[in-house]
C-alpha positions as CSV (number, residue, x, y, z in Angstrom):
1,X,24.8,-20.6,23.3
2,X,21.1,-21.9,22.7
3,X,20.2,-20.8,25.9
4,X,21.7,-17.4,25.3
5,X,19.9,-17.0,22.2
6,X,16.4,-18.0,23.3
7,X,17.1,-15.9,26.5
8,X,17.6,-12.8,24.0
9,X,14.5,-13.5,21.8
10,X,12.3,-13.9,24.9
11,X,13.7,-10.5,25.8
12,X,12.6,-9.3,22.2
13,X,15.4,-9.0,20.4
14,X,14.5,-9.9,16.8
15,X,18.9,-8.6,15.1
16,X,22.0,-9.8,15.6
17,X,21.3,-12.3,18.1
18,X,23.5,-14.9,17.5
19,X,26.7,-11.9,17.1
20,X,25.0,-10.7,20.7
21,X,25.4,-14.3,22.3
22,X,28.7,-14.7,21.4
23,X,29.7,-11.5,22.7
24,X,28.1,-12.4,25.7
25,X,29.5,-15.6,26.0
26,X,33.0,-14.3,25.5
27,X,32.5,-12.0,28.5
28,X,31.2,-14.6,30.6
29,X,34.6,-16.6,29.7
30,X,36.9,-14.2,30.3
31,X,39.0,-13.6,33.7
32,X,36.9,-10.7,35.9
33,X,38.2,-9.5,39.6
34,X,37.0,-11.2,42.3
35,X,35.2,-10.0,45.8
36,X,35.4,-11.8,49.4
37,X,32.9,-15.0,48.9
38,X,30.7,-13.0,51.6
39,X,30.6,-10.3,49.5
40,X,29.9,-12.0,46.2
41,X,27.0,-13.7,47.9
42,X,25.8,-10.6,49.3
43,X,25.6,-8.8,45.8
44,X,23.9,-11.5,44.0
45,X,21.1,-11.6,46.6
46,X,21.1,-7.7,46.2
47,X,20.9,-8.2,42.4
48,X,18.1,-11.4,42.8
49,X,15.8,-9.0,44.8
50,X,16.4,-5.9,42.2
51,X,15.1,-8.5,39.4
52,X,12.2,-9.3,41.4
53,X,11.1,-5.7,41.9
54,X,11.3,-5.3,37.8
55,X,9.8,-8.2,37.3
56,X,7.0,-6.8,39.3
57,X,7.4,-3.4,37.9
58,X,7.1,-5.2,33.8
59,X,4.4,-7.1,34.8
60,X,2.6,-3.5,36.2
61,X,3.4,-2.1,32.4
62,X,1.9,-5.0,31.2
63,X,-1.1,-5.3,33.2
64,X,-1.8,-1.3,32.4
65,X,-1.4,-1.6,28.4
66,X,-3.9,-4.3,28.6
67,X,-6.3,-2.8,30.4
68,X,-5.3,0.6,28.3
69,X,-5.9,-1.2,25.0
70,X,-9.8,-3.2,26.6
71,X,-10.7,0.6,27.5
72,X,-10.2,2.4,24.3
73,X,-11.6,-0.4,22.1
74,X,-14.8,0.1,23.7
75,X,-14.9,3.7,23.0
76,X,-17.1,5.0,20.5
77,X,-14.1,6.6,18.9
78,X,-11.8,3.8,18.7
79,X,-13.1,2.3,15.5
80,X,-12.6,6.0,13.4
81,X,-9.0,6.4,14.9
82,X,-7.9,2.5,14.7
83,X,-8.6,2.9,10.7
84,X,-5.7,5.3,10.3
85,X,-2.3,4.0,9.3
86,X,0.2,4.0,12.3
87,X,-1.9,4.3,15.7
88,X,-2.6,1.4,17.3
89,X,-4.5,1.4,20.5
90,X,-1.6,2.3,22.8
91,X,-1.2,5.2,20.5
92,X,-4.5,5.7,20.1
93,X,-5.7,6.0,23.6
94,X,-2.8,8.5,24.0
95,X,-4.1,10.5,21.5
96,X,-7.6,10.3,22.9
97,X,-6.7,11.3,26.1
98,X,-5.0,14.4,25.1
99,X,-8.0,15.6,23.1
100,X,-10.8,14.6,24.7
101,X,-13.9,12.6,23.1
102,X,-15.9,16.1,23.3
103,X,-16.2,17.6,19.8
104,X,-17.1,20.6,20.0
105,X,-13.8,21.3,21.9
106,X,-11.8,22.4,18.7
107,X,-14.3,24.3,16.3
108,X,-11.8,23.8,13.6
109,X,-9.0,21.6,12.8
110,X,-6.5,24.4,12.9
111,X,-7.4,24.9,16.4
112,X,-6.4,21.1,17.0
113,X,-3.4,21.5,15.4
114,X,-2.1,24.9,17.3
115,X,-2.9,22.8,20.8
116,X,-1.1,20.0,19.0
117,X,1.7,22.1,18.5
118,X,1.9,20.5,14.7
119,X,0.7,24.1,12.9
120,X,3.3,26.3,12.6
121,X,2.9,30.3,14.0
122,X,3.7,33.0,11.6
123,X,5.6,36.2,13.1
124,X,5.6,39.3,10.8
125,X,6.9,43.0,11.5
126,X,7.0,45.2,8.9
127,X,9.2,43.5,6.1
128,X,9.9,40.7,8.0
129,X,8.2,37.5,8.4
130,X,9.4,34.3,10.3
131,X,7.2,31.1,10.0
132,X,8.8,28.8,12.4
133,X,7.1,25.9,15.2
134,X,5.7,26.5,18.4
135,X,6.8,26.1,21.6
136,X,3.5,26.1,23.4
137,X,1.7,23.0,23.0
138,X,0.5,20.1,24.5
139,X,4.1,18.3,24.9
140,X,2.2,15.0,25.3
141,X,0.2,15.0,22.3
142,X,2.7,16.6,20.1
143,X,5.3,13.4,21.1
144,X,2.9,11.2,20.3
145,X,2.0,12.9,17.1
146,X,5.6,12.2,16.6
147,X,5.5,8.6,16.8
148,X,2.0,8.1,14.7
149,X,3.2,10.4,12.0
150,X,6.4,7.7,11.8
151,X,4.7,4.7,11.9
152,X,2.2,5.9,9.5
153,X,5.2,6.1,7.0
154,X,5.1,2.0,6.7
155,X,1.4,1.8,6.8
156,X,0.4,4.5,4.2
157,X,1.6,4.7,0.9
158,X,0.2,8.6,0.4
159,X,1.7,9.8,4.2
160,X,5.6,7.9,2.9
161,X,5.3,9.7,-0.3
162,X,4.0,12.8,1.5
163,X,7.5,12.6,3.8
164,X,9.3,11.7,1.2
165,X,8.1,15.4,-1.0
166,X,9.5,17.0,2.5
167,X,12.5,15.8,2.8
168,X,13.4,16.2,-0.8
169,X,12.1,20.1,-0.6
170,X,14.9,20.7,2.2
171,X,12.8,20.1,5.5
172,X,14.7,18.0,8.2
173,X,13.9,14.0,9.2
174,X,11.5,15.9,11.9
175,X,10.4,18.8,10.3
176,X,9.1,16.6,7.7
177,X,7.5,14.3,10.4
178,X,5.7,16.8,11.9
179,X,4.4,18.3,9.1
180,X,2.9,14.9,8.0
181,X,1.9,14.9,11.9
182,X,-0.2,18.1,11.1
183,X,-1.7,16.5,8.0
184,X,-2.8,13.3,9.8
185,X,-4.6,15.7,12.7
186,X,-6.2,17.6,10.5
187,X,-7.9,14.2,8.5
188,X,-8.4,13.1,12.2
189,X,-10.8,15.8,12.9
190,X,-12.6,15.9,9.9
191,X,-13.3,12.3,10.3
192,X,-14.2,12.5,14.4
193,X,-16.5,15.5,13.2
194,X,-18.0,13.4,10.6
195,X,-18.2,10.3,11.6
196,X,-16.2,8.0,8.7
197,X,-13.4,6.0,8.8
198,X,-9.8,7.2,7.1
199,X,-9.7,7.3,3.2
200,X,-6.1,6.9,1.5
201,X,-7.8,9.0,-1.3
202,X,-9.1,11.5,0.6
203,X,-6.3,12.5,3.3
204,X,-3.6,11.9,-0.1
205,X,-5.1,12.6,-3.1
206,X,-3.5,11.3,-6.6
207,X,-1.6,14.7,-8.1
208,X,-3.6,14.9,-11.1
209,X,-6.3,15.3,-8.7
210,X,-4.4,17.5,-5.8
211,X,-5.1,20.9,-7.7
């Protein structure tokens, strides 16, 4: 059982390990058909050589996040967009490759956001009017958006509460995401074009002060 356990913690499970070993455990106990001895022998060297070639493919990942993560800690930009709550510098480098490191690419934040895909597109003809989000984006950036906007949720107090006034005006778990998502962008490019660091304050100001 201990090694069962450590086996699933090296893996990086961090809940219900010790339910997971059993279960495992059980299974390994339990009757299971039977092949020809030659065959047996011939699937597990069929199964040692498929490890090897994920071994090799994890250690690949591996080697690529860190030299993803020395790369984008030595660019100029990396200190600005580390200081915001939920990107790392996996997430971070992701982000910088979708926009670019030249500035005068988006003029204006709303321009970041429409490539983003973050900003929703109004539709109007004659009475009617349909606000709804758009379909032509930059897939990548928008999924990463995705993922900073949610991990931003435990890192900033202003961006959980911001969700949180979402949800409880009707949007969806994702609507409400990507709504903080286009909040976040547009604090992003104020502070690339300026040159400062993200300020709590600033990006969600107190209400008496939100008017």
């Amino acid at each position: 059982m201990r090694k069962l356990t450590a086996m699933l913690r090296r893996a990086g499970r961090r809940r219900g390990i010790e339910t997971d070993a059993e279960r495992i455990q059980q299974l390994f106990r339990e009757e299971a058909p039977r092949q020809l001895p030659l065959v047996e022998d011939a699937m597990g060297k069929q199964a040692r050589a498929l490890l090897l070639q994920l071994d090799a493919a994890c250690e690949a990942v591996d080697g690529l996040a860190r030299a993803t993560e020395e790369a984008f800690r030595s660019h100029p930009d990396a200190a600005i967009m580390l200081s915001f709550p939920g990107i790392g510098p996996q997430v971070g480098a992701r982000i910088l490759g979708e926009i670019g490191d030249d500035r005068s690419r988006f003029a204006t934040a709303g321009g970041l956001k429409a490539y983003a895909g973050s900003a929703p597109i109004t539709r109007a003809s004659g009475k009617r009017r349909y606000v709804g989000r758009r379909f032509v984006k930059n897939n990548r950036l928008n999924h990463v958006g995705h993922l900073w906007a949610f991990a931003s949720l435990s890192g900033s107090t202003g961006a959980d509460a911001h969700y949180r006034r979402r949800r409880a005006g009707g949007d969806w778990h994702m609507q409400a995401l990507r709504h903080l998502f286009n909040r976040m962008l547009g604090q992003l490019h104020h502070c690339l074009l300026a040159r400062v660091p993200f300020d709590e304050v600033v990006a969600f100001p107190p209400p008496a002060q939100a008017g």
